[in-house]
C-alpha positions in Angstrom: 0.0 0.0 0.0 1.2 3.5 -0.9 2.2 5.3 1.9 0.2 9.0 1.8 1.8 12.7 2.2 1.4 14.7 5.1 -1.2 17.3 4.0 -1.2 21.0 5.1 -4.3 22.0 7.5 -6.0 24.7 8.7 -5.3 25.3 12.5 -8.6 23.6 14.9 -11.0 26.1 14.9 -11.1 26.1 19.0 -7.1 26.7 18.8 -5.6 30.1 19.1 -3.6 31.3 16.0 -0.1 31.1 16.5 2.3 34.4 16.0 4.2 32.1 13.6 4.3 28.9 11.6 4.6 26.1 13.1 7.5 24.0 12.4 6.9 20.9 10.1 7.2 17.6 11.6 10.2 15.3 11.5 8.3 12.5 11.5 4.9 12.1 9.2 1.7 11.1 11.5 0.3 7.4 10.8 -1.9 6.0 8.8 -4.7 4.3 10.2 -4.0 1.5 8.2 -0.3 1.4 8.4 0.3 0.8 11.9 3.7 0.8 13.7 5.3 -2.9 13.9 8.4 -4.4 13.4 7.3 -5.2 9.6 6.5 -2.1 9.3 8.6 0.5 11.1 8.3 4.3 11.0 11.0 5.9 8.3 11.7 9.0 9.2 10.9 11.5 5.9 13.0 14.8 5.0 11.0 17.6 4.3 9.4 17.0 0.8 10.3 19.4 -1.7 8.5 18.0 -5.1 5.7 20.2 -3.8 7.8 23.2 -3.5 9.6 22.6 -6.8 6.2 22.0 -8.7 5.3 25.5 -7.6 8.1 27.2 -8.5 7.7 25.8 -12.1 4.2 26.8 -12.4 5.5 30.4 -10.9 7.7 30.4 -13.8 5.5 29.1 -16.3 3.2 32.0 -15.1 5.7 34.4 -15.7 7.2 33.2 -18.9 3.8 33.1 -20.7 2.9 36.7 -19.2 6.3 37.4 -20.8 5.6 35.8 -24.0 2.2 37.5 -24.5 3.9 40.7 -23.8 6.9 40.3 -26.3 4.4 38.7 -29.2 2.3 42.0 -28.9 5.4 44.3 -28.9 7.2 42.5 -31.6 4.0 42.9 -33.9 4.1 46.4 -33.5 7.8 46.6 -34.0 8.8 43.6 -36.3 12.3 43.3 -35.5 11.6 39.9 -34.6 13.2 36.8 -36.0 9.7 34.5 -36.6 8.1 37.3 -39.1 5.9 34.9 -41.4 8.1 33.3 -43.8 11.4 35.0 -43.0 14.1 32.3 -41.0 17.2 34.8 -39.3 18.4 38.6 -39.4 20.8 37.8 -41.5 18.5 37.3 -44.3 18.4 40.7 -45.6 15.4 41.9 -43.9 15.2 45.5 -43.4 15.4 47.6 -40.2 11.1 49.5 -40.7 10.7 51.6 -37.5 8.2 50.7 -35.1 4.6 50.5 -36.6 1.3 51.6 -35.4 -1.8 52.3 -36.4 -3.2 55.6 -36.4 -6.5 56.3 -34.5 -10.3 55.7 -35.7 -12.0 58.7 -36.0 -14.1 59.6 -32.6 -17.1 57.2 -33.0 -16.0 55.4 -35.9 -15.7 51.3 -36.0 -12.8 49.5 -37.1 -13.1 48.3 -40.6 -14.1 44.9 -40.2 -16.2 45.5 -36.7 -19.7 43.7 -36.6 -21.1 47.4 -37.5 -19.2 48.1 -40.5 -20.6 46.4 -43.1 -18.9 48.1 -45.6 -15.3 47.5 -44.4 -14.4 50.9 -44.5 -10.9 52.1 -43.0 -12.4 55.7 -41.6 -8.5 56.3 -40.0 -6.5 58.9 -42.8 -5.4 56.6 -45.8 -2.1 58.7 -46.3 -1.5 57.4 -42.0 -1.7 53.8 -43.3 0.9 53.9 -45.7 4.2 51.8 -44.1 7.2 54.0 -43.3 10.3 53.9 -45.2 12.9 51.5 -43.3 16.6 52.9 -41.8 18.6 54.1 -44.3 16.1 54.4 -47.2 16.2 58.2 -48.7 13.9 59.4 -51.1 15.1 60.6 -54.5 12.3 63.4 -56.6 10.3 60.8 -58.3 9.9 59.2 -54.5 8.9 63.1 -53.3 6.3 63.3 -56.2 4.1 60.3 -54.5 3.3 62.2 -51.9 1.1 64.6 -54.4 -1.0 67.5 -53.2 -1.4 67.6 -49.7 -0.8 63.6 -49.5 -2.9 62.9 -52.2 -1.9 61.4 -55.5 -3.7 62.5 -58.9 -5.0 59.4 -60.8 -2.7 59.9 -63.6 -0.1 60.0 -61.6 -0.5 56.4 -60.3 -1.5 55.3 -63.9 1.9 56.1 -64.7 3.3 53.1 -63.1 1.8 51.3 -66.3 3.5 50.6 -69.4 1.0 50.8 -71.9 -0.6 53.6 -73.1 -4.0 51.5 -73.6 -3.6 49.6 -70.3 -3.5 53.4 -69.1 -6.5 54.8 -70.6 -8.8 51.6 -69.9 -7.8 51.8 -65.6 -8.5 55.7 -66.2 -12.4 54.8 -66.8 -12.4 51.9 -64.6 -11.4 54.0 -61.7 -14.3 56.7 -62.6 -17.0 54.1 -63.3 -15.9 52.8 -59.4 -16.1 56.0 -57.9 -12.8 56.1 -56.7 -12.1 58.5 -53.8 -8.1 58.9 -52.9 -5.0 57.7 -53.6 -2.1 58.3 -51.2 1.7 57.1 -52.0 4.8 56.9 -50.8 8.6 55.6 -52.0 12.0 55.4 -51.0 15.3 54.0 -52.2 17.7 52.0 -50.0 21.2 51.7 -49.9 21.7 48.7 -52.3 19.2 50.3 -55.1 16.3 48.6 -54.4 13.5 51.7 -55.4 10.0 50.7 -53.8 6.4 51.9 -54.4 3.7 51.6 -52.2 -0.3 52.7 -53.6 -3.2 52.3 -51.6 -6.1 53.4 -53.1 -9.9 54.0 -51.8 -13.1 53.0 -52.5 -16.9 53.3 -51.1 -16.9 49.9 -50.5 -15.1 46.1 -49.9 -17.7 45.0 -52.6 -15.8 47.7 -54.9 -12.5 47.0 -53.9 -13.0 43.1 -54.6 -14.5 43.3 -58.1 -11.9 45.7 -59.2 -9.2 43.6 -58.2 -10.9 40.6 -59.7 -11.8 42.0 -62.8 -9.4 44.3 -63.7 -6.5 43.9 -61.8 -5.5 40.5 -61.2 -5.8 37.1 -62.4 -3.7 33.7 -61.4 -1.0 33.6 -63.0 0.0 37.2 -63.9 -1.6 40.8 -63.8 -3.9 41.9 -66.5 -2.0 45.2 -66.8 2.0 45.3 -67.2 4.1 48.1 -65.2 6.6 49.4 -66.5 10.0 47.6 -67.3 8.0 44.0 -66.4 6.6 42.5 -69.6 6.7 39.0 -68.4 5.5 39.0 -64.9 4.0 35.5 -63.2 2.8 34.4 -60.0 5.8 34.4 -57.3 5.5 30.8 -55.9 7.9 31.6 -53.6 5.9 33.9 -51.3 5.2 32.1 -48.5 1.9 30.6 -47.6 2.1 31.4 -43.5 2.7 35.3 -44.5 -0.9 35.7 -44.8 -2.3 38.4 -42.9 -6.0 38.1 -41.2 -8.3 40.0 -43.5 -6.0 41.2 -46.2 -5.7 39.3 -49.4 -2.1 39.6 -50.9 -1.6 38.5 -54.8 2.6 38.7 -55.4 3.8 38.2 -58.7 7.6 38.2 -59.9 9.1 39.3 -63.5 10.8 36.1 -64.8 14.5 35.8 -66.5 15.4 37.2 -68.4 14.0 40.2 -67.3 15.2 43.9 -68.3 17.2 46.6 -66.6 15.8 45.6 -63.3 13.8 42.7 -62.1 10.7 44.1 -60.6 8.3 42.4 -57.8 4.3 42.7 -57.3 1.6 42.7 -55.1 -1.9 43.7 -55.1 -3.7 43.6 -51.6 -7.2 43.6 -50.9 -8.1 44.9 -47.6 -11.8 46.3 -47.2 -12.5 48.8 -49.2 -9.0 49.4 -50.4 -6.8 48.3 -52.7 -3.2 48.5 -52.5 0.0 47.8 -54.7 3.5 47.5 -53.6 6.6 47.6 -56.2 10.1 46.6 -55.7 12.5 46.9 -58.7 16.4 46.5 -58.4 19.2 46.6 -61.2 19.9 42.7 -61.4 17.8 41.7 -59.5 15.2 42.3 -56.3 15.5 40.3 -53.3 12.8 37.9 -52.0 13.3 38.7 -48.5 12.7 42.8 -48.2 9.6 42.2 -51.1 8.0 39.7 -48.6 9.2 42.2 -45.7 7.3 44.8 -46.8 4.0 43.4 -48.5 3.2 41.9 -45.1 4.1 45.0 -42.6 1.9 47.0 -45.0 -1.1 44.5 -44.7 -0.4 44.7 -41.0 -1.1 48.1 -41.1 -4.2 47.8 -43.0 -5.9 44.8 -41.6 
């Protein structure tokens, strides 16, 4: 038969409360049904400390998740982590983005996908949801000109992105017809000459959003329009599946070999009731790494 622990016990209710603890016994009280006899003799026990240690690992496990949940929320905001989807060390040529945050709902105003906002709508400033230019980046004149009048960029001046003068003319009426209402930009150039472009551009509705994107935008394996300098554009395969960001579509698509001057990279994203694009373009080639980087901090921002 198992011989049973001493268990802790309230002092007797008739019993004064002593000033201190008292001291634990040497010698564990007996069992009923282990009586003392020479079969059975009394073993005196040391002071069991499994009890003790099992607390102080669930004090610690405590405290580690606590930490945990702390440092997950903080690295989302500031992405300097090392487990950003589909990215493996900081050696991999990530780039150093400042901390990100999203800027404030209007007074009274629902987040875009809340219960009550059936429409999806982002009510916070578009030109506040654009993503930052990482450490180092500078901006050269044609990066300035994104930022338009007062934030704002004129429709032709996004159209400009595409190479064909027909392709151009077409989106021109497709924007009207959809009622588009802003488009706010912003670009910079880092160190080793990689130029990015980042568009995000407003609608009245996630229903408007989607059918552009579906119908004029994008399609499985390539674009239906070409930007400039990337004829031969297909799906990237290489962007990885776990980058997906809750309640923002992302379509990436890569110029193949050979390509031009510079090999450019592609995404739309779908996020409510706007629709974004974000261009990378290097001389020789853009890298994988900062492309994925940034498509996914910018859907962080909008979804």
């Amino acid at each position: 038969m198992t011989e049973q622990q001493p268990i802790a016990t309230a002092p007797v209710a008739d019993a004064p409360p002593p000033p201190e603890a008292p001291p634990v016994p040497a010698v564990p009280p007996m069992s009923p049904e282990s009586p003392e006899s020479p079969d059975n003799p009394v073993v005196p026990v040391k002071k069991d400390r499994r009890v003790l240690r099992a607390v102080l690992r669930w004090t610690a496990t405590v405290v580690v998740f606590a930490a945990v949940g702390a440092s997950t929320a903080y690295g989302i905001t500031r992405m300097e982590r090392t487990d950003v989807p589909g990215l493996e060390t900081e050696a991999d040529g990530r780039w150093a983005y400042p901390a990100i945050t999203k800027p404030p709902l209007p007074s009274g105003s629902p987040a875009p996908f809340a219960e009550e906002n059936a429409a999806a709508l982002h009510h916070a400033d578009l030109r506040k949801l654009l993503l930052s230019a990482p450490a180092g980046a500078r901006a050269d004149k044609a990066d300035k000109a994104l930022s338009g009048r007062n934030g704002w960029l004129a429709t032709k001046d996004f159209l400009a992105a595409y190479e064909s003068a027909e392709d151009r003319d077409a989106l021109t009426q497709v924007l009207k017809d959809h009622a588009l209402r802003h488009i706010a930009a912003r670009g910079w150039t880092t160190p080793d000459g990689t130029h990015t472009r980042i568009y995000l551009l407003q609608f009245e509705s996630a229903q408007v959003a989607d059918v552009l994107q579906q119908d004029h935008f994008t399609s499985y394996d390539s674009p239906q329009h070409a930007l400039r300098g990337a004829a031969e554009v297909h799906l990237d395969e290489e962007f990885p599946a776990e980058a997906e960001v809750v309640d923002v579509r992302h379509y990436a698509y890569t110029e193949a070999k050979p390509y031009g001057a510079e090999q450019v990279r592609q995404a739309y994203l779908v996020s409510g009731d706007v629709l974004g694009l974000v261009v990378q373009s290097r001389k020789g080639g853009a890298a994988a790494v900062p492309f994925q980087q940034t498509v996914v901090l910018q859907s962080q921002l909008l979804g």
